[in-house]
Each structure stands twice: as structure tokens, then as C-alpha cells.
C-alpha beads as a LAMMPS data file, in Angstrom:
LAMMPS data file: protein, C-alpha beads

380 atoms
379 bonds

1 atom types
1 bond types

-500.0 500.0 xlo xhi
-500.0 500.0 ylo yhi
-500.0 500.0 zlo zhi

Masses

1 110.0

Atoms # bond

1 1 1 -61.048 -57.692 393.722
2 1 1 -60.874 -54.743 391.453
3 1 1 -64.370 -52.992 390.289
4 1 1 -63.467 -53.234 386.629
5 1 1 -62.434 -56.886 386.864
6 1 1 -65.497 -57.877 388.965
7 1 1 -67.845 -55.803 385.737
8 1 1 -66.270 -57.807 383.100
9 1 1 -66.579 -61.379 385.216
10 1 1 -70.897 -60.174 385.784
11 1 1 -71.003 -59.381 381.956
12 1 1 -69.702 -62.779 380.822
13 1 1 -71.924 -64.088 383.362
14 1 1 -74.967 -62.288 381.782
15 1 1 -73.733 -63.500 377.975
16 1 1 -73.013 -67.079 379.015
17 1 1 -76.854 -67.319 380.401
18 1 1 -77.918 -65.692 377.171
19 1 1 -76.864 -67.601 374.822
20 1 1 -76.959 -71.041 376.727
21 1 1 -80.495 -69.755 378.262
22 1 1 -82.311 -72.690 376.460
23 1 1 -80.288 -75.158 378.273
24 1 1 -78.709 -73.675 381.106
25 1 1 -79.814 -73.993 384.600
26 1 1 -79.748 -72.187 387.662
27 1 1 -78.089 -68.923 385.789
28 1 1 -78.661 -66.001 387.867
29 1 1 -77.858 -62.359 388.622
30 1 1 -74.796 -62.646 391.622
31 1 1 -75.925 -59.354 392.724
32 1 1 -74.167 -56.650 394.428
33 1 1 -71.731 -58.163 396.293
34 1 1 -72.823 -57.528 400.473
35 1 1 -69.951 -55.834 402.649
36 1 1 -69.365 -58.058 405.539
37 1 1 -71.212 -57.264 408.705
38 1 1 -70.313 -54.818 411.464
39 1 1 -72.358 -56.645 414.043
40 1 1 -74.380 -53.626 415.184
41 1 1 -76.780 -54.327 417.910
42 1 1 -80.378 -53.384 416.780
43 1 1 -81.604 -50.380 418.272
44 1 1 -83.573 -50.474 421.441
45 1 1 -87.103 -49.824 420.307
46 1 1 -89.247 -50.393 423.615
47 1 1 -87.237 -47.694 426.220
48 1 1 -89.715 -47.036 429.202
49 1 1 -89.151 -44.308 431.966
50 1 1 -91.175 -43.742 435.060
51 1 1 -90.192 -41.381 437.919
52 1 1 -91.064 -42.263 441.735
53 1 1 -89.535 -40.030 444.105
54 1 1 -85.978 -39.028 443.386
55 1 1 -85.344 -42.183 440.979
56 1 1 -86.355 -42.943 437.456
57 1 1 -86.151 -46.589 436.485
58 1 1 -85.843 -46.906 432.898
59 1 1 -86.558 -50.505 431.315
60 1 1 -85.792 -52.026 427.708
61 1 1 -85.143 -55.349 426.124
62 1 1 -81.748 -56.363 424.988
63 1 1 -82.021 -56.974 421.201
64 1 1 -81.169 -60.378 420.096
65 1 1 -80.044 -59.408 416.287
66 1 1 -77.900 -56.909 414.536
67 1 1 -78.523 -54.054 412.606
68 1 1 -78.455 -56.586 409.182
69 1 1 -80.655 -59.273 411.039
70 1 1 -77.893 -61.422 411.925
71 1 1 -77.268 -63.006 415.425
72 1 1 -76.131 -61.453 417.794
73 1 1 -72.587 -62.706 419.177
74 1 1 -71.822 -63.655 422.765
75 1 1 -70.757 -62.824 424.945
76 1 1 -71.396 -59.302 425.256
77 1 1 -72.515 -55.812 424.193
78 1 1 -72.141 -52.253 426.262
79 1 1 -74.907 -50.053 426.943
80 1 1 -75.061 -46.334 427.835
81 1 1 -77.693 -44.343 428.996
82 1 1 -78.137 -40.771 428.991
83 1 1 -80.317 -38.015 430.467
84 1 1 -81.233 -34.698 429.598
85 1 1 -84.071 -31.919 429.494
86 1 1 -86.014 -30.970 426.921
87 1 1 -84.157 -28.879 424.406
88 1 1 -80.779 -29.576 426.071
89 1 1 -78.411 -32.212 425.411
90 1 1 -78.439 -35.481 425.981
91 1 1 -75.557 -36.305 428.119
92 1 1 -74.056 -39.948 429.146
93 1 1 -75.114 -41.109 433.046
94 1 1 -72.073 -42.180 434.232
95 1 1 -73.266 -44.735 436.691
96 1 1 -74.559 -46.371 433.435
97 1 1 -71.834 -45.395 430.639
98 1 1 -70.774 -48.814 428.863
99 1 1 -72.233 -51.391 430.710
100 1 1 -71.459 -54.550 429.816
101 1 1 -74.741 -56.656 429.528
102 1 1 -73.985 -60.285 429.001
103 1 1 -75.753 -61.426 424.927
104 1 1 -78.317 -64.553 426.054
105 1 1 -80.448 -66.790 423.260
106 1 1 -81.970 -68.240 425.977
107 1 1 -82.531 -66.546 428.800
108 1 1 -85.069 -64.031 428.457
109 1 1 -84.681 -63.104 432.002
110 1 1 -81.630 -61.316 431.490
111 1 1 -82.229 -59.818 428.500
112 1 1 -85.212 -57.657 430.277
113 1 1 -82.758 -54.805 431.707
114 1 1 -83.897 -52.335 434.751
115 1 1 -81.747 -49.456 435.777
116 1 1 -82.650 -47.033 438.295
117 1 1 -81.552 -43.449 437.777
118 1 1 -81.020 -41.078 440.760
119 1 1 -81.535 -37.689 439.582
120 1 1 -79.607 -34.709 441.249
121 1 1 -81.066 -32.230 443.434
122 1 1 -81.432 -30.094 440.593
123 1 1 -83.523 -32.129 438.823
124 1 1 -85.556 -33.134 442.384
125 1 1 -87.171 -29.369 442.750
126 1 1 -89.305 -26.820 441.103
127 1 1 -91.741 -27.049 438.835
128 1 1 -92.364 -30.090 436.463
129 1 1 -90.524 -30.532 433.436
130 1 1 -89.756 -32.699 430.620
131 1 1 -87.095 -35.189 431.166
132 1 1 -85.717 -37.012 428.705
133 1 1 -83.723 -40.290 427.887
134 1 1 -82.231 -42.580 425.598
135 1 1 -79.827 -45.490 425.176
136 1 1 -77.338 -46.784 423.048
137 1 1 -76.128 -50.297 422.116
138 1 1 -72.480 -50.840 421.173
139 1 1 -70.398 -54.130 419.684
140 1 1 -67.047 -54.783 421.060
141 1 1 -65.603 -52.265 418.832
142 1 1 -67.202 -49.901 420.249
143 1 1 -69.586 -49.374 417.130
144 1 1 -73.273 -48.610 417.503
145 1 1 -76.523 -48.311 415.356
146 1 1 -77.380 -45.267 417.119
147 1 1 -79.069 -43.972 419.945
148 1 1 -82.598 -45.113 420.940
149 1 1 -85.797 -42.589 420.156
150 1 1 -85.649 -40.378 423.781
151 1 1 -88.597 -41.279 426.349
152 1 1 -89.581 -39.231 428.574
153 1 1 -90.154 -38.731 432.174
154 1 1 -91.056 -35.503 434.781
155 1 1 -88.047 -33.451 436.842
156 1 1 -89.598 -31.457 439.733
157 1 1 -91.135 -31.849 442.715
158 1 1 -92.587 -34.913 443.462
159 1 1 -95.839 -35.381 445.527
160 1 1 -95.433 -35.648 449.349
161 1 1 -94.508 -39.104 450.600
162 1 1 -97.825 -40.866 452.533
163 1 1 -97.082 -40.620 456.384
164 1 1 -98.671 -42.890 459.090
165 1 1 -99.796 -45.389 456.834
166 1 1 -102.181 -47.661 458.550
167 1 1 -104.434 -50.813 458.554
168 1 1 -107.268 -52.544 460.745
169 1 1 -109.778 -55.239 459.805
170 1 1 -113.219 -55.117 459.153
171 1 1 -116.070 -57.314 458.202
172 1 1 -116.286 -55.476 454.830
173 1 1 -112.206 -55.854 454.428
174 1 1 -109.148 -54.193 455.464
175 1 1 -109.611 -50.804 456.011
176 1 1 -106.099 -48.323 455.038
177 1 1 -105.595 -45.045 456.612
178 1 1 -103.536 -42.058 456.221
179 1 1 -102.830 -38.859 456.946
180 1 1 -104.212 -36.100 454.454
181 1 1 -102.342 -32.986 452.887
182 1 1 -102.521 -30.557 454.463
183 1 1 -105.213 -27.869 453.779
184 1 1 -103.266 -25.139 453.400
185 1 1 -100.800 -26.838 450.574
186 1 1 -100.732 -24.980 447.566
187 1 1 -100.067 -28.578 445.881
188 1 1 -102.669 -29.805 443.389
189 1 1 -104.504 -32.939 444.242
190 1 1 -103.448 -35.906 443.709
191 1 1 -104.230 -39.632 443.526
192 1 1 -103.130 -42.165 445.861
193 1 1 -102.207 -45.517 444.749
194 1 1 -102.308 -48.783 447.135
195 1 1 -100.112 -51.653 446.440
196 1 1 -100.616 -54.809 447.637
197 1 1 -98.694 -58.411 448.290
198 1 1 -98.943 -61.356 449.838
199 1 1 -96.073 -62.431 452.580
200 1 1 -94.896 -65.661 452.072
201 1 1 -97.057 -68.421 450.770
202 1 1 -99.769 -67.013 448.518
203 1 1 -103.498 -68.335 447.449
204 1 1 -104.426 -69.374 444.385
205 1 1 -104.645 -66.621 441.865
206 1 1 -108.260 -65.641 441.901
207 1 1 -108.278 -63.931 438.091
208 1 1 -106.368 -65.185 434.893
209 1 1 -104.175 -61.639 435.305
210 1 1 -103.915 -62.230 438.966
211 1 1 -100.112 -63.904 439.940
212 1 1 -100.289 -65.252 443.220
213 1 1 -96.853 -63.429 444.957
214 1 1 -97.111 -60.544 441.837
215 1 1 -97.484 -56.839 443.901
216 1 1 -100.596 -55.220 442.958
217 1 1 -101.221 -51.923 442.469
218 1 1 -105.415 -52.491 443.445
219 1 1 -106.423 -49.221 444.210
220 1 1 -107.244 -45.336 443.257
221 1 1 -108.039 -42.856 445.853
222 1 1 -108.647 -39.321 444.102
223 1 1 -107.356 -37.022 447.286
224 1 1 -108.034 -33.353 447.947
225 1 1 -106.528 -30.959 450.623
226 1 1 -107.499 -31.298 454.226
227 1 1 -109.268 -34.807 452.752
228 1 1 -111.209 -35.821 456.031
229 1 1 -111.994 -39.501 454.376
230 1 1 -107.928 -40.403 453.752
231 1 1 -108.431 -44.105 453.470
232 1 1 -109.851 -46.743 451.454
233 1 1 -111.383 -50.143 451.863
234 1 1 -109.453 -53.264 450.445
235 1 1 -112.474 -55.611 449.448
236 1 1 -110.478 -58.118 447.924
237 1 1 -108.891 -59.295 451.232
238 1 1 -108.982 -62.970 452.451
239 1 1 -108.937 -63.965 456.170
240 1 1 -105.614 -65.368 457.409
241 1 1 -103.406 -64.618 454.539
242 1 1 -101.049 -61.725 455.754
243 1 1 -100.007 -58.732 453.588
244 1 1 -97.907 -56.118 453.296
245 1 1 -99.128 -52.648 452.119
246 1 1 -97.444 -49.507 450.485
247 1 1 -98.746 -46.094 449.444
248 1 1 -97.737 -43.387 446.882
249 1 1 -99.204 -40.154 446.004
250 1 1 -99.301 -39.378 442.362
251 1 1 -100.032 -36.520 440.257
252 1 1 -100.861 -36.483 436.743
253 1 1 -99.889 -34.167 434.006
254 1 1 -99.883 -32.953 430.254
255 1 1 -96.841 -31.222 428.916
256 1 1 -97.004 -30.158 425.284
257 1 1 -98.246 -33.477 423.792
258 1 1 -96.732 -35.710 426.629
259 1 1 -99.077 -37.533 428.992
260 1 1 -96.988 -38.478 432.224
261 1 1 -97.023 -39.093 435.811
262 1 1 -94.987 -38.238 438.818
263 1 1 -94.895 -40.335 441.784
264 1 1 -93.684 -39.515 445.351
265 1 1 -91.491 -41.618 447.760
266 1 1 -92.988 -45.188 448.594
267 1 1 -94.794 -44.843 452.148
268 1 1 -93.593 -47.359 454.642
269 1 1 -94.661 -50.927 454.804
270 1 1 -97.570 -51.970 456.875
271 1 1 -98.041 -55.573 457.507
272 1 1 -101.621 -56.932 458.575
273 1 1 -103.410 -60.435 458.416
274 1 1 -107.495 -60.312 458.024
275 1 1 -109.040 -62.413 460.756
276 1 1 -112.564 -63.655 460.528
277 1 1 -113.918 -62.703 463.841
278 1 1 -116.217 -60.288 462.904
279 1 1 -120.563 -60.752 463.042
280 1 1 -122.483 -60.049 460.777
281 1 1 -125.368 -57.505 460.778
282 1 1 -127.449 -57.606 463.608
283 1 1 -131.443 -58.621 462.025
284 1 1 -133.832 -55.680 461.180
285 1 1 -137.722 -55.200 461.113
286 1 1 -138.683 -58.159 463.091
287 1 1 -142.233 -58.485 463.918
288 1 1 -144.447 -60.746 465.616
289 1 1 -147.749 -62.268 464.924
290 1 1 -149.672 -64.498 467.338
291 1 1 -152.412 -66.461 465.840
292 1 1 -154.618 -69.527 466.832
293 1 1 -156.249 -71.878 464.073
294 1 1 -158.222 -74.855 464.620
295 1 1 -158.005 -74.360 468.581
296 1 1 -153.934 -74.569 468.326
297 1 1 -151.602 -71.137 469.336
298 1 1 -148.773 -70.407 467.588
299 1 1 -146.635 -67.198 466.630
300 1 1 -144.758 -66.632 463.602
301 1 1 -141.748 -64.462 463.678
302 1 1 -140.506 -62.571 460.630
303 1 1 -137.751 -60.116 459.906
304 1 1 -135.287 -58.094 456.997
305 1 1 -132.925 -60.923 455.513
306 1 1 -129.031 -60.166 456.628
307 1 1 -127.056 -59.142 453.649
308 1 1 -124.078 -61.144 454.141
309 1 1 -122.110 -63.360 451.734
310 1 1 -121.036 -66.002 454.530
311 1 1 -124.344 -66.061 456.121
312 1 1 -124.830 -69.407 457.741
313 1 1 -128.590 -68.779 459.188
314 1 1 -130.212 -67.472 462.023
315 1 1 -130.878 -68.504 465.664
316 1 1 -134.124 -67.833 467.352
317 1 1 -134.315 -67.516 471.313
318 1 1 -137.532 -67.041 473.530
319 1 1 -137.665 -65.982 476.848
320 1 1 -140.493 -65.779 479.287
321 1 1 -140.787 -62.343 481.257
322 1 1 -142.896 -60.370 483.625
323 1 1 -144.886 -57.488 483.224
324 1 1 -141.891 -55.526 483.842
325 1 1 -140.188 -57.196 481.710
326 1 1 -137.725 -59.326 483.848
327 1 1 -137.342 -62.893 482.740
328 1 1 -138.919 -65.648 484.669
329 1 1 -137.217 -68.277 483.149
330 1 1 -134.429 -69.367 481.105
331 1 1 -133.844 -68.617 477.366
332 1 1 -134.674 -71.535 475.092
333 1 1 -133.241 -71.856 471.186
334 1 1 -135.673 -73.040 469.827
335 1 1 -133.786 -74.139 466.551
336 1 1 -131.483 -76.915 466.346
337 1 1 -129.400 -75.654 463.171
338 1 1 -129.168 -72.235 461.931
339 1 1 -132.911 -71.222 459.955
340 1 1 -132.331 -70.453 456.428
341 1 1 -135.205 -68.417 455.657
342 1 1 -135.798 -65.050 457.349
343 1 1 -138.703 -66.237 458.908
344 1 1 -139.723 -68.745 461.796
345 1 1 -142.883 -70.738 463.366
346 1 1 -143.410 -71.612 466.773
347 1 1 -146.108 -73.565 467.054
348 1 1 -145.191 -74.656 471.707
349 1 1 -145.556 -70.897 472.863
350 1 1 -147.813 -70.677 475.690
351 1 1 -150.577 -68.048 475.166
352 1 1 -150.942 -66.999 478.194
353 1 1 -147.412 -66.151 478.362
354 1 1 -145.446 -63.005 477.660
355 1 1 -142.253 -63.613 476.084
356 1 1 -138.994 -62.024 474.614
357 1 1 -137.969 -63.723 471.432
358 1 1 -134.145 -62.737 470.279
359 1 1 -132.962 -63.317 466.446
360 1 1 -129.425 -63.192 466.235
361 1 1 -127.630 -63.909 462.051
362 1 1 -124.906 -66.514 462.305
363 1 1 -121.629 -66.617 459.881
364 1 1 -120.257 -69.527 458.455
365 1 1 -116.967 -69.160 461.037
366 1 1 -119.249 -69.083 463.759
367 1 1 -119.454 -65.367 464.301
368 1 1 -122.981 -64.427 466.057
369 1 1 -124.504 -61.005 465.055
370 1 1 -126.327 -58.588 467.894
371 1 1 -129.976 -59.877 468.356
372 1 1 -132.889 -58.125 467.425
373 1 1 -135.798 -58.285 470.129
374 1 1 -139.546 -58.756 470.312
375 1 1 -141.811 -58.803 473.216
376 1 1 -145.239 -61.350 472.680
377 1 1 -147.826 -59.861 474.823
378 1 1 -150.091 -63.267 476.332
379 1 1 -153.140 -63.510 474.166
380 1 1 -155.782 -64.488 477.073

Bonds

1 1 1 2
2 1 2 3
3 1 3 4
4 1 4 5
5 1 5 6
6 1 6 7
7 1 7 8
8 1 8 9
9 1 9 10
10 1 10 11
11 1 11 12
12 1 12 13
13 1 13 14
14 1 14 15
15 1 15 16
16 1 16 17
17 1 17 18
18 1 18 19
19 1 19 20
20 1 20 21
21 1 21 22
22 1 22 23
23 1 23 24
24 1 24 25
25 1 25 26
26 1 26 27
27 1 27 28
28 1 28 29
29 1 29 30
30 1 30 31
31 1 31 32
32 1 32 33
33 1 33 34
34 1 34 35
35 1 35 36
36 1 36 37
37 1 37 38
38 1 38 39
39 1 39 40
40 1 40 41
41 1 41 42
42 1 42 43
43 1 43 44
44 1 44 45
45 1 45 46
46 1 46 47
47 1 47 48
48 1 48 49
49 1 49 50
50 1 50 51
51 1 51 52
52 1 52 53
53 1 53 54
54 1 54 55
55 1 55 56
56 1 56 57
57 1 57 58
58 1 58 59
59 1 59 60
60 1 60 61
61 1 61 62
62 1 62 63
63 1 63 64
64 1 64 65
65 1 65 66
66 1 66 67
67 1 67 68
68 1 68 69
69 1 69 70
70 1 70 71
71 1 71 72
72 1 72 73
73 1 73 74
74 1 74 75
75 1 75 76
76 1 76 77
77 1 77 78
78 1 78 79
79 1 79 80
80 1 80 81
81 1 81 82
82 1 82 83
83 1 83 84
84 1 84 85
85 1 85 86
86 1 86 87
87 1 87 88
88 1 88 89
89 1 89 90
90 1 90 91
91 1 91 92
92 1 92 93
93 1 93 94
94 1 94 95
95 1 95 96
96 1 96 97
97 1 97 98
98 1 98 99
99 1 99 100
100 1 100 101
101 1 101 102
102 1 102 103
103 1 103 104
104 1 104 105
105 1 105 106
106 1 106 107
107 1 107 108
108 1 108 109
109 1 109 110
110 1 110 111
111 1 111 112
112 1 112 113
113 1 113 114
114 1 114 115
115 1 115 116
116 1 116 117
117 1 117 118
118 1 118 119
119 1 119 120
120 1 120 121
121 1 121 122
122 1 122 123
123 1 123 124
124 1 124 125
125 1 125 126
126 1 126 127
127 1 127 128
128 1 128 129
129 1 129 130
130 1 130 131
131 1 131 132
132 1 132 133
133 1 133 134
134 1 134 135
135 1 135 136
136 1 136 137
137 1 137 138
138 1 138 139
139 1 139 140
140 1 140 141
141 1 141 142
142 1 142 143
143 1 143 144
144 1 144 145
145 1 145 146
146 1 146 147
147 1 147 148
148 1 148 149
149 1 149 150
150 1 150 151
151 1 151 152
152 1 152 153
153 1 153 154
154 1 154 155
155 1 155 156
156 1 156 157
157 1 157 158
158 1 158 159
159 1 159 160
160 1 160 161
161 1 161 162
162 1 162 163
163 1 163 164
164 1 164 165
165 1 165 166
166 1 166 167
167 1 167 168
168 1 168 169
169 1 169 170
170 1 170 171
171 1 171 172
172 1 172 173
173 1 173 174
174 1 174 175
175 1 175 176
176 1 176 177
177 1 177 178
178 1 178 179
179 1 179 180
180 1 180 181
181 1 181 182
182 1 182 183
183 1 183 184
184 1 184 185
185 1 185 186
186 1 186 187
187 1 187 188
188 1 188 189
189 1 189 190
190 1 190 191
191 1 191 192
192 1 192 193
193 1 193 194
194 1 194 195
195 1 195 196
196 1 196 197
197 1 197 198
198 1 198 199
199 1 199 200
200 1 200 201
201 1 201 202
202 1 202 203
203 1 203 204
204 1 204 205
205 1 205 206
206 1 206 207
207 1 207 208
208 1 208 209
209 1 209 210
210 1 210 211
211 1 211 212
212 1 212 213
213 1 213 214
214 1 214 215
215 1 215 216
216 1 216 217
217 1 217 218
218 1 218 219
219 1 219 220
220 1 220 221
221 1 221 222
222 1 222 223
223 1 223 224
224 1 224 225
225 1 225 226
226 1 226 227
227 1 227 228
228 1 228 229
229 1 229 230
230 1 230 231
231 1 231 232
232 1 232 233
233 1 233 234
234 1 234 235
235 1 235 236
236 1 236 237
237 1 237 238
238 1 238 239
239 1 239 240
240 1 240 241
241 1 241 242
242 1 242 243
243 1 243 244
244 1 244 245
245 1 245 246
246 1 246 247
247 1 247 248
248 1 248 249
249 1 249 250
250 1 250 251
251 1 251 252
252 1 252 253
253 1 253 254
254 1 254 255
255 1 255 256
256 1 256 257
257 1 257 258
258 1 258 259
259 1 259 260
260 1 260 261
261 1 261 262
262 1 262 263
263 1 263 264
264 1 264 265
265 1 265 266
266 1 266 267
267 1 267 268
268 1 268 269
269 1 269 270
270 1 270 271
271 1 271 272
272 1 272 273
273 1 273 274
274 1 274 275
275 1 275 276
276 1 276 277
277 1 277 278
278 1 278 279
279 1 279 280
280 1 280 281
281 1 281 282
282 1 282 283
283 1 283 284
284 1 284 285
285 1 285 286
286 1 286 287
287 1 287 288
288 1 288 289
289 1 289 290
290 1 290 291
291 1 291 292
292 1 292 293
293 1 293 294
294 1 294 295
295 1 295 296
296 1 296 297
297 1 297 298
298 1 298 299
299 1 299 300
300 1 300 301
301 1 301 302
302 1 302 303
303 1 303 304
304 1 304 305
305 1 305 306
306 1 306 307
307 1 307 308
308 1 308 309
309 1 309 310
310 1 310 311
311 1 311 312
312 1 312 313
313 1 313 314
314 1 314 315
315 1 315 316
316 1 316 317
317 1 317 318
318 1 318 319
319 1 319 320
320 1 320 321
321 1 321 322
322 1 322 323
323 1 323 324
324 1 324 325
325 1 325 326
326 1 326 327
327 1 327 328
328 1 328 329
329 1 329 330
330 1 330 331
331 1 331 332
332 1 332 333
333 1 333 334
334 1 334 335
335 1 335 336
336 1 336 337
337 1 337 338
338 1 338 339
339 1 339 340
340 1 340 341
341 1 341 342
342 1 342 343
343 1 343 344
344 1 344 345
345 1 345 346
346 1 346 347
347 1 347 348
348 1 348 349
349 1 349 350
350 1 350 351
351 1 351 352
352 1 352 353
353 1 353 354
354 1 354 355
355 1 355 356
356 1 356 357
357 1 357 358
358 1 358 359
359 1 359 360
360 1 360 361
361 1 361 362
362 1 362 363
363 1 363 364
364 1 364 365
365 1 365 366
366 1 366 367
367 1 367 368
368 1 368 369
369 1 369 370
370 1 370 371
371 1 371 372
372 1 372 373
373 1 373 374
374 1 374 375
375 1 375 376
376 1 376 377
377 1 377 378
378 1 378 379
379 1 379 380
């Protein structure tokens, strides 16, 4: 429709509304008329980049609307990503130059996209620098709302890779091992970064943010050069569940007003399972104290309480021995279930007697600690 004929059809509109107002209903401006829709995708607002070795892996959600709010239409749009450094052009990655990425209402799986980026060698050496990258959404036309705002990542060097990565059990937990950098690097330190998961079948999630076969990333290690203490303790560790362990140096940095990190290669796997076979602390400070009240002898045996979260109780032993201090007889326990209290009366010693009394700390799986020892000199 011609511009002058659609003016004259809005002013008789306008005078047919006016002069009928009183009566009229539902009379209204028909606006500017809208152009029909180009079916844009929206512009990728939440573009993430992280480098780890000689990859970046960039992330962003496929938009579900155009440019004008409307639907997006299946099946299809095509993405492109490109690369470049700061102050230089941006320029199309051809591994990822109009992708087709399927257009899903309901699966919001797929519309999470991941692309991994290996940079050249250029880009792999010297110094760090500001990488940048954005991506761009196109119809089936080929027609786009633009390019993404760039995010940014670090070319350079990358950390060293962890070497001899490895892991042994303890009562405290699982205790991780490495080797250090070397003391005469001219690197800067670093942090290293432990990541954890479960093989196979997985416990119940112990925290709300906690998925039960979700890697972990559970640890910080600040490392310096010629670091004699290259390890760290994994507290969180439950017996019998096996896991597999990985290790990456990183090294933070501020460029300009960017805040970033740079990872090195992934260290190899390590694969361990915690077993509960290890005692608990061996009893400190015992003491003795023979006594006799209202003509009966006894001796009461104190000590240090065990610090130990699966502490079942304790197990008393006494001995008789010599002079010289060779038994000459056979050890009695002289509880029948582990004693609770750090502290125990024995009301049949002999007083005449010299004995050897032995308190050993017990574990809920049965593990028995080292004894702590006594000798009773006889009171008569």
C-alpha cells in the first residue's frame, strides 16, 4: 500500500472516532504498521572462555527467541566463532564457522553448547596475553543480529603439567603427591587444583551442592619452587568408594582490568579406593594409682582420651611380671566390651603382685591402636 493512501485511510480513522467518540467503541490508533520479522536469533549474552593447556573451551546458551521476541523457528540456526588478540581482528575459527546447531523448545540439554578451541603454536608460547572471542548467530538466510560482546581468555605459556601424580591412604584421608617445580624455574608460583570423582556407583551426596558422580574441583594448594611439601590431604574421603584423581597447575593474573586464569595440561589419572584398616592413636599419659580402702586393693588406671571420630573404646590388659620384668603369666583383658571413658578400675589385682597393664584405643571397624604400658609395683 502506498504511504499517501495509508495517511488518508489513519485520518478518516481519527475523524470517524471523533465525531462518533460518544458512542463508538473500541476506536483506536492502528499504529505504525510493524515490518514483518527477519527472524534474527538473539544475541548470545552469556559467552564464557577458559584456557587449560593448549585448548580454550568456550560455552554459551542457544537463544530461544529472535531479535523482535518472537520464537525461534526449527529446525536450525548456524553459529560462528571467532578468535583474536587484543587490538587485532577478530577472525572466524574455521573448525567452528557456520555450525549448524539444531533450534530445541524443549531440550535444554542441547541448547547448552561447548566447543573446544585448539589454539596454534603461536598462541601456545611467550608471555601472557589477552585473548579474545566472540560468536555470532545466523537464520537460514544467513542474517544475524550481530556478533556477541568478546570474552576473554590468556595466550602464552601455560603452567607445567603435574608429573607423577600419586595417592596412598591414611587414617586422616587420602594423601596426593607430586612432584614440585623445579627450584631453579624462573616461573611464578602457582596454585594447584585437585579434582575429584567417584568411579562407578557413587554415595549419597553429602551437601545440597554436592552431585553424587559431579567431578569436583575440592582443593587449593598455593605451590612455590623447589616446594618440599607437594601434596595435600583429601579429608573428605570415604572408605571403599574408589576415585579417580587429576591435577592442574594454575596461575593467576591481572591484565589491564581483566582478572583471568591460565591452566596447564590435566595430570594423569590416578585411581585409589580408601580402605579402613588403619588404628587409631595409640593412648597417651597413662598413669597408675594403687589404693586400698576399707581393707580392699584396687588400682585405677587413667590416661589422655584418643581423638578419633570412629572411636569404639578402649581395651585394658594386665600382665603379671618379674622383677626383671618378664611375664609370669598370661595377659588377661580385663574388659568384656570396649571402655568408653578414658579411665578404668580394677578392683581383683593382687597387691603383692607386680604387673604390666596395656591400653590399646579400638575403632569402630575393628582396628586396634599401639598400647600404652604401665608397670604396678606390689604394694606389700
Amino acid at each position: 500500500m502506498e504511504r499517501p493512501r495509508l495517511e488518508r485511510l489513519r485520518r478518516a480513522a481519527w475523524l470517524v472516532c471523533g465525531s462518533f467518540g460518544l458512542f463508538a467503541i473500541g476506536c483506536a490508533s492502528p499504529g505504525p504498521p510493524r515490518p514483518p520479522s527477519l527472524h534474527l536469533p538473539q544475541t548470545v549474552r552469556d559467552l564464557t572462555a577458559s584456557r587449560e593447556g593448549d585448548q580454550v573451551e568456550v560455552h554459551f546458551t542457544l537463544p530461544q527467541r529472535t531479535s523482535d521476541n518472537l520464537p525461534l523457528r526449527p529446525p536450525a540456526v548456524w553459529a560462528t566463532l571467532c578468535r583474536g588478540l587484543e587490538g587485532q581482528p577478530c577472525t572466524p575459527i574455521a573448525a567452528h564457522q557456520n555450525q549448524q546447531l539444531p533450534v530445541s523448545t524443549t531440550n535444554s540439554a542441547a541448547r547448552n553448547i561447548a566447543w573446544q578451541d585448539t589454539l596454534p603454536a603461536s598462541l601456545t608460547s611467550g608471555p601472557p596475553r589477552l585473548l579474545l572471542y566472540r560468536v555470532q548467530l545466523s537464520n537460514p538466510q544467513g542474517r544475524s543480529a550481530g556478533w556477541s560482546a568478546p570474552v576473554y581468555a590468556l595466550a602464552g605459556q601455560t603452567p607445567p603439567s603435574i608429573q607423577d601424580l600419586h595417592a596412598q591412604g591414611t587414617r586422616a584421608g587420602i594423601l596426593l603427591q607430586w612432584n614440585p617445580v623445579s627450584a631453579s624455574s624462573n616461573s611464578p608460583a602457582f596454585d594447584v587444583l585437585i579434582r575429584r570423582e567417584t568411579i562407578g556407583a557413587a554415595p549419597t551426596p553429602t551437601t545440597k551442592s554436592e552431585s553424587a558422580n559431579q567431578p569436583t574441583w575440592f582443593d587449593t594448594h598455593a605451590e612455590t619452587h623447589g616446594d618440599a611439601a607437594a601434596e595435600t590431604l583429601d579429608t573428605s574421603a570415604q572408605p571403599d568408594i574408589p576415585y579417580r584423581y587429576v591435577a592442574v597447575r594454575r596461575q593467576l593474573l591481572q591484565i589491564g582490568d581483566h582478572h583471568l586464569e591460565i591452566r596447564g595440561a590435566l595430570s594423569a589419572p590416578i585411581e585409589i579406593t580408601l580402605r579402613d584398616i588403619f588404628p587409631p592413636p595409640a593412648p597417651t599419659g597413662l598413669s597408675a594409682a594403687p589404693f586400698t580402702e576399707s581393707s580392699r586393693f584396687a588400682i585405677d588406671l587413667v590416661w589422655d582420651p584418643v581423638s578419633a571420630l570412629d572411636l569404639a573404646g578402649y581395651n585394658i590388659t594386665r600382665q603379671p611380671i618379674d622383677a626383671g620384668g618378664s611375664p609370669t603369666g598370661s595377659p588377661q583383658r580385663l574388659n568384656v566390651s570396649p571402655v568408653a571413658l578414658p579411665a578404668f578400675h580394677d578392683p581383683s589385682a593382687d597387691p603383692t603382685q607386680r604387673y604390666r597393664y596395656s591400653v590399646t584405643a579400638l575403632d569402630r571397624s575393628g582396628n586396634e591402636s599401639a598400647a600404652a604400658i604401665v608397670v604396678v609395683e606390689p604394694s606389700t
